[in-house]
C-alpha positions, 0 to 999 in steps of 0.5 A: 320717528315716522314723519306726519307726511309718511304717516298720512300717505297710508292712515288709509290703508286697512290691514289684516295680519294672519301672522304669527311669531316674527316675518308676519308681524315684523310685515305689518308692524312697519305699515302700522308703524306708518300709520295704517290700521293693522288688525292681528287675526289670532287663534282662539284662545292660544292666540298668537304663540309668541305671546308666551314663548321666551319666557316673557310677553316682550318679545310678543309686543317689540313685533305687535305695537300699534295694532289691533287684535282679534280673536278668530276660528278660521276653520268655524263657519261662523269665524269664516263669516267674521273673516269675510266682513273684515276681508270686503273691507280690507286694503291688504292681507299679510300672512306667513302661514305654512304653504296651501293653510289659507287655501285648505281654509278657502282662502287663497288669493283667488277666492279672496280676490273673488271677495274683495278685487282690490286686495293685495296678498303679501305672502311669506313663505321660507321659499321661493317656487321650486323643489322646496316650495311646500316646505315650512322654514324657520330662521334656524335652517334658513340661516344655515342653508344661506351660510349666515351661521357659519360667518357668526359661529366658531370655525366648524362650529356654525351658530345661529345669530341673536336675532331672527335676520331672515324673518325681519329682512324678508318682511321688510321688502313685502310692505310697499303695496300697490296702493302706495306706490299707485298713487305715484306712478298709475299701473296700466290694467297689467300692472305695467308702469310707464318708465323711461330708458334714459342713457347718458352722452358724456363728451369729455377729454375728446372722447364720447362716453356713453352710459347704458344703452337701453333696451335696443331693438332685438325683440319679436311683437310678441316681446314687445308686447310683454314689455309695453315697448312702444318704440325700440332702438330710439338711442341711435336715432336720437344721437344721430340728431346730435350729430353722432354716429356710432363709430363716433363712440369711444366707450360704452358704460354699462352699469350691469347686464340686464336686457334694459341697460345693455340691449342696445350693445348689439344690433341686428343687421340682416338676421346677424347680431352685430356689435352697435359700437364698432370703435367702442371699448365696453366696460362692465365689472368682473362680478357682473359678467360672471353673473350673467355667465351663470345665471340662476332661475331667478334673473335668467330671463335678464340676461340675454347673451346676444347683448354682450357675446358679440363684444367677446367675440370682438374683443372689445369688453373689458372688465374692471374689478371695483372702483375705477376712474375710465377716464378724468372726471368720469368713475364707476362706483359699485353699487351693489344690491340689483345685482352684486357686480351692479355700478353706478357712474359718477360725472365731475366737471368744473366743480359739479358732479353728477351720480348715474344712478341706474337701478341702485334707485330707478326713478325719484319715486324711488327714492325713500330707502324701503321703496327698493324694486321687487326685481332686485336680487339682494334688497338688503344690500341695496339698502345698505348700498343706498345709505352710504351713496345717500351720505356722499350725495348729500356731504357733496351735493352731487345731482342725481340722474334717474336711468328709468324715470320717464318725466324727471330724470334729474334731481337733487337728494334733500333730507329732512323730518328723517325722510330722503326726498328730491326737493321740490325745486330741482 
C-alpha cells in the first residue's frame, strides 16, 4: 500500500505513457500507483496489443490500472497536434518503442525538449549504446543472452522463466525523476548535486582504522571541473588537526574501488604516485579488485588504477573473501549491488553499533528501497541487498552513517506506513 505521503510527493506530476506490452507500462504503473496522473497514448483502433494478447485482458490491466487512455495517430498531423498540447504540459515521457520510432515521428528528446524545457524522457531500450544499440529486444532473448534461462531450465535445456523479469526489473530504476528527487537535493544548472565525501577515523584496540578516503587530489582543473571539486585532498588536513598523521594509520578500509571512495589511497609527491599510508595495510574484497582488473564500458572511468596499483607494487593490499572481522568490533559486510565485490563496514562498541553504509545508500535521501543511484551496476541486487541490511538495522537498532550526504551524515532507520525513512529526530 502506498502511503498519503508518498503519494502526495508526486499527485503533481503528469505522465505521458508511449508504452506497450510490459517495461513501458510496468515504468508508469509505479508512478501511477504514487499517485501521478499517468495517460496511456495508444494506437488507434488496435490500441495497445496486450490488450488482446494471452488469451485475456488480464494481462493488459495487472501492467494498466490506475491510468488514463487515449486514442492517438502520431504519424497523423492532426494526431501530432494532439501530442504537442498534452507534451507543453506534461511533466515525463515514458516510452519503450523500437530505437529512433519517436524520432522518425519527430519526437526525440530534442525536439520535445524544444516544446517543452522541463521534460524528462525515461526511455527503454533492450540495449545500452554500443554494437546492438539499433536492435529491438524481448524478454526471451534477453533472458538468454544474460544467462537467466539456463538457471531455470533443465541442464542444456535453457527455459524461459514465468514472467517477464527483464521488462519488470529495467522499468522499475527508470521511475525516480528529477522532479522527485530535486525536491530533496536541488541540481545545479549541470545537473550536479552537492555531496559529501565522508570517511570514518575508528581508534579501536590501539590501532587507527580508517574507512574510505575520498576523492584524494590527483586531478587536473579540467577533472576538477567535470566534478564540482571544489577542494581536493581535505582528508589529510583534516586528520592532521586531530593530531594524526599518516603514518599514524594502521588500516585503510576501502568499501570498494571507485575513484571517490579510494582516490586518496595514493598521493602525488613530485609527479610520482605514492602510497598515502605508508604504515597502512589495505583491505578490499577479491571480487572488487577483480573488477577493477577488468573493467567494462560501463565503470571504467571508476576505476582508476593509480588508487591501488601502488599498494600491489607495495605489498600492502590485502584481499578478504566475504564477511570478515579486521579487527574486534570492527567488520566488513558485503553489500553488494553498486558493484558485486562492494562492502559496508559495520562498528560495535559498548553496546551501540554503527553501519557505514557507503553507496549500498548514499545519503538519507536515499534511503526509500526504489530510490537506488543510476551509477549502480546491479540496481536489483542493491535492492535485495538493502532489504536484509534494512532488517538487521531495525532488529538491532544500528545508527547508520551516510558516506555522501553533505549535511547529515548520521542517522537512524524507522519504518512505518510501509516506508523506510530516518526519523525525524536523529
Amino acid at each position: 500500500m502506498i502511503s498519503e505521503d508518498s503519494a502526495a510527493l508526486i499527485s503533481d506530476l503528469k505522465v505521458l505513457e508511449l508504452g506497450h506490452i510490459v517495461a513501458g507500462p510496468t515504468a508508469s504503473l509505479l508512478l501511477a500507483q504514487m499517485g501521478a496522473d499517468v495517460i496511456k497514448i495508444e494506437r488507434p483502433g488496435s490500441g495497445d496489443q496486450a490488450r488482446f494478447s494471452r488469451g485475456n485482458q488480464g494481462y493488459f490491466l495487472a501492467f494498466n490500472s490506475n491510468k488514463r487512455s487515449i486514442e492517438l495517430n502520431m504519424k497523423s498531423p492532426k494526431g501530432k497536434e494532439a501530442f504537442v498540447r498534452l507534451l507543453k504540459n506534461a511533466d515525463i515521457i515514458i516510452d519503450n518503442y523500437g530505437p529512433g520510432v519517436l524520432k522518425r515521428m519527430g519526437f526525440d528528446f530534442d525536439e520535445m525538449s524544444k516544446i517543452n524545457p522541463r521534460i524528462i524522457h525515461c526511455s527503454i531500450k533492450g540495449f545500452l549504446p554500443g554494437p546492438y544499440e539499433e536492435r529491438t529486444l524481448l524478454d526471451e532473448p534477453a533472458q538468454i543472452m544474460g544467462g537467466l534461462a539456463y538457471m531455470t531450465g533443465p541442464p542444456g535445456m535453457p527455459l524461459r522463466a514465468g514472467a517477464s523479469l527483464i521488462d519488470i526489473g529495467g522499468a522499475m530504476f527508470g521511475v525516480i525523476p528529477k522532479v522527485m528527487w530535486e525536491k530533496q537535493m536541488p541540481s545545479d544548472p549541470k545537473n550536479r548535486i552537492r555531496l559529501g565525501l565522508n570517511s570514518l577515523l575508528i581508534k579501536v584496540n590501539g590501532k587507527n582504522i580508517l574507512v574510505d578516503t575520498g576523492c584524494g587530489g590527483k586531478y587536473e582543473p579540467r577533472e576538477r571541473e567535470i566534478y564540482g571539486l571544489a577542494e581536493t585532498n581535505r582528508l589529510v588536513s583534516a586528520m592532521n588537526n586531530l593530531g594524526i598523521h599518516v603514518n599514524d594509520i594502521d588500516i585503510v578500509i576501502n568499501t570498494h574501488f571507485h575513484f571517490d571512495h579510494c582516490g586518496g589511497n595514493s598521493s602525488l609527491v613530485d609527479d610520482q604516485v605514492v602510497v598515502t599510508f605508508p604504515e597502512a595495510e589495505y583491505i578490499v574484497q577479491q571480487k572488487e579488485f577483480e573488477e577493477a582488473l577488468s573493467p567494462n564500458e560501463r565503470n571504467r572511468a571508476n576505476y582508476l588504477n593509480e588508487n591501488w596499483e601502488v599498494l600491489l607494487e607495495s605489498g600492502q593490499l590485502s584481499l578478504i573473501d566475504g564477511e570478515a572481522e579486521i579487527v574486534t568490533g570492527v567488520t566488513c559486510l558485503p553489500t553488494p549491488g553498486h558493484t558485486l565485490g562492494h562492502q559496508s563496514v559495520l562498528v560495535e562498541s559498548q553496546n551501540q553499533s554503527l553501519l557505514y553504509l557507503a553507496d549500498l545508500c548514499p545519503t538519507q535521501v536515499h534511503v526509500p528501497l526504489p530510490w537506488i543511484m543510476a551509477y549502480d551496476l546491479y540496481p536489483r541486487v542493491t535492492l535485495e541487498t538493502r532489504r536484509w541490511i534494512y532488517e538487521k538495522v531495525l532488529k538491532n537498532q544500528w545508527t547508520l552513517f551516510f558516506e555522501h550526504d553533505p549535511d547529515h551524515p548520521i542517522g537512524l532507520l524507522d519504518y512505518s506506513d510501509g516506508r523506510y525513512r530516518i526519523r525525524p529526530e536523529a
